[in-house]
N, C-alpha and C positions, 0 to 999 in steps of 0.2 A: 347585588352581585349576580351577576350571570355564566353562564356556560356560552364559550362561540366552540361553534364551528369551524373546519377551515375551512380556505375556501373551494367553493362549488366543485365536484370531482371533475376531472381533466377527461376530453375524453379519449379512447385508445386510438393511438398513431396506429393508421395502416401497416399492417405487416409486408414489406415490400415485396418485391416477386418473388426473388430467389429464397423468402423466406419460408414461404410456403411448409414445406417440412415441417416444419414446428409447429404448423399449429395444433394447438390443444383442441381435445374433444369438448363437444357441449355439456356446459352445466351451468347449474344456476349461479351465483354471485352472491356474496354477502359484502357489504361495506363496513370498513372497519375507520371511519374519522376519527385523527387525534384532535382532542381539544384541551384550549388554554384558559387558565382563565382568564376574564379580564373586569377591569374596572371603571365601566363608561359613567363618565358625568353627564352625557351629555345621548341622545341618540346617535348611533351607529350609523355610516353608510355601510353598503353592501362590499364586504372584504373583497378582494382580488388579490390574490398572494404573489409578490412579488410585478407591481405594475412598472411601468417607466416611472424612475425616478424622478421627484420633482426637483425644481434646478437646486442650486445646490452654490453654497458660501466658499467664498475664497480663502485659501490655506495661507498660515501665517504661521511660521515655525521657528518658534524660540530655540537659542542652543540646547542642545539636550543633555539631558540627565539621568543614566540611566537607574532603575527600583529596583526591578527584577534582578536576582542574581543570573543571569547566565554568561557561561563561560563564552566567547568569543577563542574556537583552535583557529588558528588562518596562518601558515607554515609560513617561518620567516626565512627559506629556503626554498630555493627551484632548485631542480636537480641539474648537475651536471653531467652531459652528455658528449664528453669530447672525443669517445670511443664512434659515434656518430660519425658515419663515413662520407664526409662533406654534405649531408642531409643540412642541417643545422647541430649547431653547438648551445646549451644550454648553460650558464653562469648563473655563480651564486646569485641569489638577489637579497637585496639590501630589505630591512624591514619596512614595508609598506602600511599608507594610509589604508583606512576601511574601504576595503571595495568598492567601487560604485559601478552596478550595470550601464547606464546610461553614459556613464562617461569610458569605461571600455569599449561599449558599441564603437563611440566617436574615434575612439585611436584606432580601432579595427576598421572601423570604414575607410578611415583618413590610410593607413596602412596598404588596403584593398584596390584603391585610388592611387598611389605611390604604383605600385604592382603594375597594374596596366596602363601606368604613363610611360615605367620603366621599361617594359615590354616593348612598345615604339622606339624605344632610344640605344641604338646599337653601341654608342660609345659609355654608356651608364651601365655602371657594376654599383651595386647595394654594398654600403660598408660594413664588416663584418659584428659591428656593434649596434646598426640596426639590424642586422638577423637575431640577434641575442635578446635584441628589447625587444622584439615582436614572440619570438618564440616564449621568454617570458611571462607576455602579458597573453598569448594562450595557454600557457599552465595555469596563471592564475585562472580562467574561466574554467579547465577543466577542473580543476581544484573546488571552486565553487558550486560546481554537480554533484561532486563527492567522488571524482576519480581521485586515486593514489600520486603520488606526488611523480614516483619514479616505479612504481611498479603495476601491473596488470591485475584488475578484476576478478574475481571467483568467476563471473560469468563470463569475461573475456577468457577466462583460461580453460572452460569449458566447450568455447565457442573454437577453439583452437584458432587464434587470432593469427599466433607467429605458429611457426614450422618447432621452433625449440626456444624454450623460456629462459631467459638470461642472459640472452646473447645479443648480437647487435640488432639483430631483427626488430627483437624486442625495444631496442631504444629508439630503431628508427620509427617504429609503429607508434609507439607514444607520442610520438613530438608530432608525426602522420594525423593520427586520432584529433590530439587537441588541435592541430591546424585545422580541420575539417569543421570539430564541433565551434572553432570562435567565429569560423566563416559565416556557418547558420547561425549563430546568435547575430552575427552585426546586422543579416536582417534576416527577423524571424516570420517576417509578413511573405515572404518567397521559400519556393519549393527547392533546394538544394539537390542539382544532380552530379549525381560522379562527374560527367563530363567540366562541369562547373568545379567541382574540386578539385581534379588532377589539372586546373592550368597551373597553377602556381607552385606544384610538386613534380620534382623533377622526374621524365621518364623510367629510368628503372626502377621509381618504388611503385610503377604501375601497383603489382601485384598487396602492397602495402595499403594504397588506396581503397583498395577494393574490397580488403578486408577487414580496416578501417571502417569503413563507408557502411558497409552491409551490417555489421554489428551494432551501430549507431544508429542507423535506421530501426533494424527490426528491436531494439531495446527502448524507442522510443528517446532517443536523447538530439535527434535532430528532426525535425519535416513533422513535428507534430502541433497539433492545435486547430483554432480556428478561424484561424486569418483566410479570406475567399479562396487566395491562390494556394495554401494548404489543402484544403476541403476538395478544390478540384482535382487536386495531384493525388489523394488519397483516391477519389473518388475513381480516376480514370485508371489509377494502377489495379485498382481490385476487379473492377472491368477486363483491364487486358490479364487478368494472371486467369487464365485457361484451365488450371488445373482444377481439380475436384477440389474442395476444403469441406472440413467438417463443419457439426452444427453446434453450439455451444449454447447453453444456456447459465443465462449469467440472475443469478439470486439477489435482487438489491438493486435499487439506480440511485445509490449515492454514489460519491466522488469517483469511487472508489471501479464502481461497476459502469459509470458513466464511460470513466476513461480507458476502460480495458475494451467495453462493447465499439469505441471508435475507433482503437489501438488495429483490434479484430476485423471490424469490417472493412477496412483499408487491405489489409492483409488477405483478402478474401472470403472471412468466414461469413457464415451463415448466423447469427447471433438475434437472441430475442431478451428481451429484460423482465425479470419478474420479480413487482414491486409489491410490497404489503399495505404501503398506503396509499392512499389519493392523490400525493404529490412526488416530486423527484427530491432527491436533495439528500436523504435523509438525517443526520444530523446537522447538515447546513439550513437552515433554513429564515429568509429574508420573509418579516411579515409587514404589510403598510399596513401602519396605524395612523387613525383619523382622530381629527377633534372638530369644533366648531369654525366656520370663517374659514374655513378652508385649510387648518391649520392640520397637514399632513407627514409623512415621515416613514421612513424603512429601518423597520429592527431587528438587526440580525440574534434572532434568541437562540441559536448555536454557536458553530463557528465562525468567529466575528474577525481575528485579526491575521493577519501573513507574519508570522512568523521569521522574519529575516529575506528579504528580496533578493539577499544575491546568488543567483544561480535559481530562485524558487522559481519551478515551472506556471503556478498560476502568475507570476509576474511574467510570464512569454506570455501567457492567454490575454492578461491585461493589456500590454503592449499591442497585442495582434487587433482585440476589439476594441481598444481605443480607448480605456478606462482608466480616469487617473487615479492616480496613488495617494493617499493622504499617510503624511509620516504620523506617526504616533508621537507628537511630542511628551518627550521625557519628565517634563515638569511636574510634580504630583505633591503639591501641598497636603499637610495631614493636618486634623483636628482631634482635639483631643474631645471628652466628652461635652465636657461644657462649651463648646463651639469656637476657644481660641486653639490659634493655631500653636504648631510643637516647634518648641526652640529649635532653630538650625542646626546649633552648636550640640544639644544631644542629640537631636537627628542623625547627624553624621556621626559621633560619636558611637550611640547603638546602632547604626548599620557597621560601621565596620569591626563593632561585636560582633553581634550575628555572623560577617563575615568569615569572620577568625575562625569564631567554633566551628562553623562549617567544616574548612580549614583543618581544623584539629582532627574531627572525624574522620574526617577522609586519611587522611595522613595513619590514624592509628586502625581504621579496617584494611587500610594495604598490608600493615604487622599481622593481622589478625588472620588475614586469610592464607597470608607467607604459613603462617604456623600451623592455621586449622583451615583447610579449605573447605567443610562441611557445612560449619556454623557460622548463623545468620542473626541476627537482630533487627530491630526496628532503630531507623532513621532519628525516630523523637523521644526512645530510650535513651540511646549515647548521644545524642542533644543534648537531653535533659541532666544527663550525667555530670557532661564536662559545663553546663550551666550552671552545677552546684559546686564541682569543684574552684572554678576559677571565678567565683563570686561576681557573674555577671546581670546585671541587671536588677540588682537588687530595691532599688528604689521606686516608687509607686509607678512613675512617669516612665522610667527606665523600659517596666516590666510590659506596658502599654505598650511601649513602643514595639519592644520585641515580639508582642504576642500578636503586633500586626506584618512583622516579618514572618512569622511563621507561618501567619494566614496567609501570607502571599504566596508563602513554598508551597504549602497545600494546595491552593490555586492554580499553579503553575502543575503539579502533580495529579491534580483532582482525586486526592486523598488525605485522608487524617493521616499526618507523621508517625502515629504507632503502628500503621498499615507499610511505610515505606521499610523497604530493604534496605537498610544500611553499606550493604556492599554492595550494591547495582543500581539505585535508586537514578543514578545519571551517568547509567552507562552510556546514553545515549549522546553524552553534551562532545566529544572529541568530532561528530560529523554535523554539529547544530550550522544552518543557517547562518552566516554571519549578513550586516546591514542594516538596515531601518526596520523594526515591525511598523505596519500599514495597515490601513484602513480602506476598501473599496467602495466609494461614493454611492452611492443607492444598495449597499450589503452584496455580501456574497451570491445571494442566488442569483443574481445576474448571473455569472457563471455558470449556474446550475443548470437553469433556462437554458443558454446558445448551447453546453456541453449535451442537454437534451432532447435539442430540437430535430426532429426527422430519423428520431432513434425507435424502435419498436419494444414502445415499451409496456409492457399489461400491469395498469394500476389494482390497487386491492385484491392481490393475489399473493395472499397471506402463508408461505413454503412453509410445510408439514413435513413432509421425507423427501429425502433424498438418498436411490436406491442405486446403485452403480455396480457393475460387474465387466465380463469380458467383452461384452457384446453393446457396449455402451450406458446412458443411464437416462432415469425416470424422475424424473421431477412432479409431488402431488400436492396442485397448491387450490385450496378452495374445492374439492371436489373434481377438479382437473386434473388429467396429465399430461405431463409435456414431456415428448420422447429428445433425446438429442446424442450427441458423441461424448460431449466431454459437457462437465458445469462448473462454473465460476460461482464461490459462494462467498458472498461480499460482509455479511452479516455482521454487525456489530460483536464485540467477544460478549457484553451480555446478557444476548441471544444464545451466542455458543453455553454459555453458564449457565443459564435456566435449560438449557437441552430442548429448547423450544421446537429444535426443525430432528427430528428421528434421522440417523443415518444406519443404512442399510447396505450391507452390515457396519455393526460399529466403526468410529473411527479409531485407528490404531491407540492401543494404548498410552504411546509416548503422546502421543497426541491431546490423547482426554485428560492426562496429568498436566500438559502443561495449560491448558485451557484453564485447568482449575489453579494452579500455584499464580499464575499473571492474575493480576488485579484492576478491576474495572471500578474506576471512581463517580465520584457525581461531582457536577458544578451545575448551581440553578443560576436563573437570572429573575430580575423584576427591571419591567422596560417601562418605561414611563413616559408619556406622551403630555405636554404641559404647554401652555395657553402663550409663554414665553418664555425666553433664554435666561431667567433670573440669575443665575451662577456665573454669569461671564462668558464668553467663549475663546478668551486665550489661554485656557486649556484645555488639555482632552482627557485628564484623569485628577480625580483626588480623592485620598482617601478618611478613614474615622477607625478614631480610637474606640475599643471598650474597657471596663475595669473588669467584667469576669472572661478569665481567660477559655473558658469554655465557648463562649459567643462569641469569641475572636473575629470568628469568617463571616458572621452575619453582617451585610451591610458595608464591608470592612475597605470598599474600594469600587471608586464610582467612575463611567466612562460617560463621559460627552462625546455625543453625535451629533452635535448642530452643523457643526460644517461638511458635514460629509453623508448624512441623512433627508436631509430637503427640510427637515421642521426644530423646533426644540426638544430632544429626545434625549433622556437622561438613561443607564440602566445601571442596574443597581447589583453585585455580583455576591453570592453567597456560596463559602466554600466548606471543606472539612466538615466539623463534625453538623456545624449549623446548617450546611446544605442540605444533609440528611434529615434533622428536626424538617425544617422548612418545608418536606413533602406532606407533613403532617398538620402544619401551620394552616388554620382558615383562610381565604386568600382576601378577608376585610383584614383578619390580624396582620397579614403581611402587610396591606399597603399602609396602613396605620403604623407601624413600628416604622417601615422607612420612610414615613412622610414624618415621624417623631424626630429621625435621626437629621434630616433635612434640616427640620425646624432648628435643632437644637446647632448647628453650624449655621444657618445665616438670620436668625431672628437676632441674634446676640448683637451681628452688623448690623441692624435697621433694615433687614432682606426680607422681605414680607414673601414666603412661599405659598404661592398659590394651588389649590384643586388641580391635580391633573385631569385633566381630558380623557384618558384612554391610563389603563393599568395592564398588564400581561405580565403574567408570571408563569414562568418554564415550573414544569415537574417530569425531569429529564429519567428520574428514577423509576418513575411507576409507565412511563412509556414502554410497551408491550414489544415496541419495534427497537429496542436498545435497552432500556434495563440499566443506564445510565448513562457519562457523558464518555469519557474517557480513558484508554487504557493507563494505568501505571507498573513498575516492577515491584511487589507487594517480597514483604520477608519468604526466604523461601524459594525464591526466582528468581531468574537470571537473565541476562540480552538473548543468551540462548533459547529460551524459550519463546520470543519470537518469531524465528528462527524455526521451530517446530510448526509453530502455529502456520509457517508460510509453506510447508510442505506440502506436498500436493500428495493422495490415498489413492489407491485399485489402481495402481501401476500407468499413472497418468490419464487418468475418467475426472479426480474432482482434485481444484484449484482452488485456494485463496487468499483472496486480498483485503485491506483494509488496514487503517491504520495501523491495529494491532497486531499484522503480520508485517513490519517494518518495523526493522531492528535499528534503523538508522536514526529514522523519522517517526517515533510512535507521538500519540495524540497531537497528531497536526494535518491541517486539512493537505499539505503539502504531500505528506507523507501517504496517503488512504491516495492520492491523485498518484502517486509513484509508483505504487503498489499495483494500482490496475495496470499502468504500463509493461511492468514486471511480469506480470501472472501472464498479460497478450502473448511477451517472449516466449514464456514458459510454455504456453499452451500449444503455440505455431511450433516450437523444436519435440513438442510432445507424438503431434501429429504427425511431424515427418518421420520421426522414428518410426511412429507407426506405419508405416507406409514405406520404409525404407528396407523392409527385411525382402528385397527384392532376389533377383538373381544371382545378383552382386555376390552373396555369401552364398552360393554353392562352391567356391570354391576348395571347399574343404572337403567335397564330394569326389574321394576318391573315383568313382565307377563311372561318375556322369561329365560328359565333357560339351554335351547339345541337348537338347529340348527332346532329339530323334531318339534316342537311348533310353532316357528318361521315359518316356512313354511307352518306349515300347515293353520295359521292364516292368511297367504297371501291373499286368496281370498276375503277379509272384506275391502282389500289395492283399490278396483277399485274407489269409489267416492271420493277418496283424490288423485288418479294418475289424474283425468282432474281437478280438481283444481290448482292443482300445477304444471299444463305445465305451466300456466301463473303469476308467484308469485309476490309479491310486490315489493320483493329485496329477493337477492340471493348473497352472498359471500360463497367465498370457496365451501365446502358441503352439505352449510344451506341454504336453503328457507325457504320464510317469507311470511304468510298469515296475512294480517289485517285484526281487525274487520270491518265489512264494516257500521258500525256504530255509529262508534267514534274515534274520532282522538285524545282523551286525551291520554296524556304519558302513563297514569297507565290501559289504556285498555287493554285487554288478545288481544294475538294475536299466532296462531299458527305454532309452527317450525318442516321442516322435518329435517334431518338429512341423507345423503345418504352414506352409509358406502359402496363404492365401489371397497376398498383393498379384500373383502373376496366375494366370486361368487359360488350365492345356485344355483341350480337346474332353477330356475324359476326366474334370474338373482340379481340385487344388493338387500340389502338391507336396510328399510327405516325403522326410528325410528322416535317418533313425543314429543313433548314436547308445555306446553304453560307458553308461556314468556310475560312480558311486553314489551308494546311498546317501552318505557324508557331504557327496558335491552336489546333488539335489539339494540339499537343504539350503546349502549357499548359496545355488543357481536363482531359490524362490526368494531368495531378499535382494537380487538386483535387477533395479525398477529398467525397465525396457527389455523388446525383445531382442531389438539391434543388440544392443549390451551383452543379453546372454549370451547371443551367439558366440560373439567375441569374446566369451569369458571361456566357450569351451573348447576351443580351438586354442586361446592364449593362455587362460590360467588353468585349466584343468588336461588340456591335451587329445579332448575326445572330437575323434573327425566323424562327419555328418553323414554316410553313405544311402544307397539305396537297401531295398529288399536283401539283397542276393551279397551285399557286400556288410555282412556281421558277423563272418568268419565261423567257426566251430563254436566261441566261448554263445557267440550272440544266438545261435542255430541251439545252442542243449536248453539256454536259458526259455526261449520260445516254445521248445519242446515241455520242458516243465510246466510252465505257464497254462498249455491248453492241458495236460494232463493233469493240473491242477483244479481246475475250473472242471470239465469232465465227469473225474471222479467224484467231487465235491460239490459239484450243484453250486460252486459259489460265487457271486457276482458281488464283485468291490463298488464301493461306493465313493462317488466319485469326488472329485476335491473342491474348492472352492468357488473357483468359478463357475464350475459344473452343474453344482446346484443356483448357482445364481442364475446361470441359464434358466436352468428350470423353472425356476420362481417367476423370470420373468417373462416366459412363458405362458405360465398357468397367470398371472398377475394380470397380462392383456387380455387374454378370453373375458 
């Protein structure tokens, strides 16, 4: 038995021009290689992770069946829109077949086609029942992304999409929306521009189009990927966009940071990527394993399967690079231990046990939390509960069978059932993926690879802290720093759980709780590389019985990759409690127990199992760079707590993504590629704000009506500039003067305001207001400064003026102030970001 390395370290992509900025000061380097183990029979060639796939066996896909409990929502309703002011009318629709992309493309094309023949034909009017079935089968496609059926987005409603929510605007924008997003699905391989979308929408929703169009762009729901004529359209708009962008530094080049850093630099930012290991991917990761004769193979020992294709964005990527899909045939024979297989007839019978109880649970944590909404339990207590009351599975076989259902849920969860939340545990299943799970012919890192190519990303640059304040932030990774505006922190949650990377200062406390109540599971693998396809290849899964229900998850379900791997590649999946034994397991004892479990399923047939050629077994847990595989909802937590996780800290400086901050899509490589998209939106409306507190809001300046006024009143600004080197508290733009003689809530207390986007002659400008002590407090928990502004002008009433316009109350208050200071020699200490300046200050010397 040996230790491999991976393979050989990558070396660092040029930092492109515009990236210049970023780069980090010199320091030495340390490398930090993960290795695997593995179990060669035979000599090793020299690894290369992730090479061209070798060719690869033809798919053959029996009807399916499906194992996995999951739930399929897919709304047997479109909405009606007859309020729609001759835009289009939407009708109920009747319950539909399963999805299928490929064959909606085909009606959308064939539709698209119809369009522009009909266009030529002045005596042809469209009958109003094909507008119905087209507008239809774009609802289902936007339905399939996870838009609402009939109503607007959180971030649509943020975005301010319509002018007023609920009215017809709003319906016509929907149907607007999904017409735009079915147009760029039908083909995903071209750059979709407005021009291109407003032909077939009729002139007055001009303005509908537009903001349609712009929201779906910058959310990443259309023109993304990396099909050629994508990459150039990205490439040529971030060229023409002129304006200044900030520099971003994104923590991580898994899926997650891959797709934000492309999201970004389309968008114009300046973006660099800072990786801990030696490769991209990181928990995806595609390794070639070799044997003798040639006998070769790619093993995805992470994220191996697509989760539901329809609507998933890596099936547009697949699509665009030309990668075929292999369905996961459904079919999954079980063995018991002695190697024959499990009667049908209780097969089906204890599954649609397990079912039930399921079933039952769920039904009585709805009562439960109608009554008690505090209290929480575990998933495999009230399992196990209604398992004794309703006398299920009581017999030897029975109980086998169950306890390989349970391994599956675990598997599915990437946790022991006494770790699941009983009442959240699948909060998640109402936006699941519906469609085929798949398989990507030479593994996922293909993806990894094209999403990584030509991106600037710094390998084995292991993030320590990250320090952020008002003035931007500092990234210290290996004895480097790397200065930027804003950072993306992709990190697995548990990296966030070990507290591996310092933040500076803390992150909020809603934050660090819900870090810790969310639950990171483990799922290992054992990949097997074998001399031939002994097992058949008209499946792609089957599973094994145990009798001690503790060892349930070991071994408990095996995936075939021959057809979609290049060689005979078996792997072997250990979940629950056993995944966690397993990091502890010798990795002779591993392959020896499932080359046991092997034998004991096909020796019985006359199946002679031969020596594998190559062994690899994951230890996903003691990985420094994850800490395990998977998030799940652990007792305790809730969907909201992703949700937290996805909030961004220091008033838009640090962002993140990854799985585990997708409430939607948590543990799925779908979900961590979403989430970059997400955080890109975030971070681009972050920045305008920032950059938005322009002139625009003077107008709440009583005194100033031109630029000429304003400066010239400047001189009257000297006895409030040394009061305010020292403020009370400071956020964002605002500094805070207290009265220095009362500490009640309702005392005046004065605010500047530093408008530093626009630059007079005699440098920034300052506006002053007097607010209560009470509305400070409030002003410093809403995140932006644009926001503030608006909040003190709308919710609190306080107008902005210059020097000369703070009347008598603002005149005695000033008067005190220096008379305070004065007599008492005393100088306030300044607020939050104040000292962060300073830190980061004294930090860079």
């Amino acid at each position: 038995m040996e230790e491999e390395a991976e393979s050989p370290q990558q070396s660092e992509p040029p930092l492109p021009e515009n990236q210049q900025q970023l780069q980090p000061s010199p320091s030495t380097e340390t490398q930090n290689p993960e290795s695997d183990t593995s179990y060669p029979q035979i000599p090793l060639q020299e690894e290369q992770e992730d090479d061209t796939p070798p060719p690869l066996a033809a798919d053959a896909s029996p009807p399916p069946r499906k194992r996995r409990r999951r739930k399929k929502q897919f709304p047997e309703m479109v909405p009606s829109a007859a309020a729609v002011n001759g835009l289009r009318v939407l009708r109920h629709h009747p319950k539909t077949n399963v999805y299928d992309e490929k064959l909606m493309d085909e009606i959308l094309q064939f539709q698209i086609n119809e369009n522009a023949s009909s266009s030529t034909s002045k005596n042809r009017r469209r009958k109003f029942s094909d507008l119905a079935r087209e507008v239809d089968v774009e609802a289902l496609i936007a339905i399939s992304v996870g838009f609402p059926v009939d109503s607007l987005t959180e971030e649509e409603i943020e975005s301010n999409v319509v002018p007023v929510l609920g009215g017809v605007d709003q319906a016509n924008y929907i149907v607007v929306r999904n017409h735009i997003l079915a147009r760029w699905r039908s083909n995903v391989s071209v750059w979709l521009t407005r021009e291109h979308a407003l032909e077939s929408i009729r002139s007055e929703h001009r303005a509908l189009v537009g903001s349609a169009y712009n929201f779906l762009l910058e959310h990443g729901y259309i023109n993304f990927g990396l099909a050629p004529a994508i990459k150039e359209a990205c490439f040529a708009r971030a060229a023409d966009d002129g304006a200044e962008k900030a520099n971003v530094i994104i923590v991580g080049a898994g899926l997650a940071g891959l797709t934000a850093a492309r999201q970004l630099i389309s968008l114009g930012f300046k973006v660099v990527i800072l990786e801990g290991r030696n490769r991209p991917g990181g928990r995806v990761r595609t390794r070639k394993m070799s044997g003798g004769d040639g006998v070769v193979a790619a093993a995805d020992l992470g994220g191996s399967v697509l989760t539901g294709i329809n609507g998933n964005p890596l099936g547009v990527l697949a699509r665009q690079l030309g990668f075929p899909l292999h369905k996961v045939r459904d079919i999954c024979p079980l063995y018991l231990p002695n190697g024959k297989a499990v009667d049908p007839e209780m097969d089906s019978r204890v599954e649609n046990s397990f079912n039930k109880l399921l079933d039952k649970v769920c039904k009585i944590r709805q009562a439960m939390l109608d009554e008690v909404k505090t209290v929480d339990m575990s998933l495999g207590s009230a399992y196990e509960t209604f398992r004794r009351v309703f006398k299920v599975a009581e017999e030897s076989q029975e109980r086998m069978l169950l306890n390989w259902h349970l391994a599956n849920l675990e598997y599915a969860n990437a946790s022991l059932l006494s770790d699941l939340s009983m009442s959240f545990w699948d909060q998640d299943d109402p936006y699941e993926m519906g469609g085929d799970h798949c398989f990507i012919p030479g593994g996922n890192g293909r993806f990894i690879w094209a999403l990584a190519e030509n991106l600037p990303i710094f390998y084995d640059r292991n993030v320590e802290t990250i320090q952020y304040g008002m003035d931007g932030v500092m990234v210290y990774a290996g004895g480097q720093v790397y200065r930027g505006d804003m950072v993306l922190c992709t990190v697995p949650l548990g990296v966030l759980k070990r507290e591996s990377i310092r933040f500076v200062p803390e992150l909020p406390l809603p934050k660090q709780e819900a870090i810790q109540r969310l639950g990171f599971g483990l799922l290992n693998k054992v990949a097997m590389l074998f001399p031939y396809d002994f097992w058949g290849g008209s499946i792609d899964t089957f599973g094994h019985l145990t009798e001690d229900s503790c060892m349930r998850g070991e071994f408990f379900l095996f995936y075939s990759y021959s057809s979609v791997s290049g060689g005979p590649l078996l792997v072997a999946l250990v979940a629950g409690e056993s995944a966690i034994k397993f990091e502890k397991m010798s990795p002779i004892e591993a392959v020896e127990r499932v080359l046991d479990v092997l034998r004991g399923i096909f020796v019985p047939k006359g199946i002679r199992v031969p020596a594998p050629l190559q062994v690899v077994c994951t230890r996903w847990g003691k990985d420094k760079f994850t800490y395990g595989s998977y998030s799940y909802v652990a007792v305790g937590a809730s969907g909201d707590d992703y949700d937290i996780l996805a909030d961004s800290v220091g008033d838009g400086r640090v962002f993140f993504a990854g799985e585990a901050t997708n409430r939607r899509y948590p543990a799925t490589m779908h979900g961590a590629f979403l989430s970059g998209l997400r955080e890109a939106a975030n971070i681009s409306r972050a920045a305008s704000r920032r950059s938005s507190i322009h002139y625009e809001n003077f107008s709440n300046a009583k005194d100033f009506n031109n630029f000429k006024d304003i400066n010239a009143d400047r001189g009257e600004y000297d006895d409030l500039k040394e009061l305010f080197e020292t403020p009370n508290l400071s956020f964002g733009s605002f500094s805070i003067l207290f009265d220095p003689g009362s500490v009640d809530d309702d005392s005046v207390c004065l605010a500047r305001v530093r408008f530093g986007g626009e630059k007079l002659s005699t440098g920034s400008l300052y506006l002053y207001g007097l607010i209560l002590r009470k509305q400070v407090m409030q002003l410093n928990e809403i995140d932006g400064d644009a926001n503030r502004v608006q909040a003190l002008s709308r919710d609190f009433g306080v107008k902005l003026v210059g020097r000369n316009g703070l009347g008598a109350i603002g005149e005695s208050l000033i008067s005190s102030l220096n008379a305070t200071r004065i007599n008492h020699n005393v100088r306030s200490t300044g607020g939050l970001d104040h000292m962060l300046e300073t830190s980061f200050t004294n930090f860079a010397k």
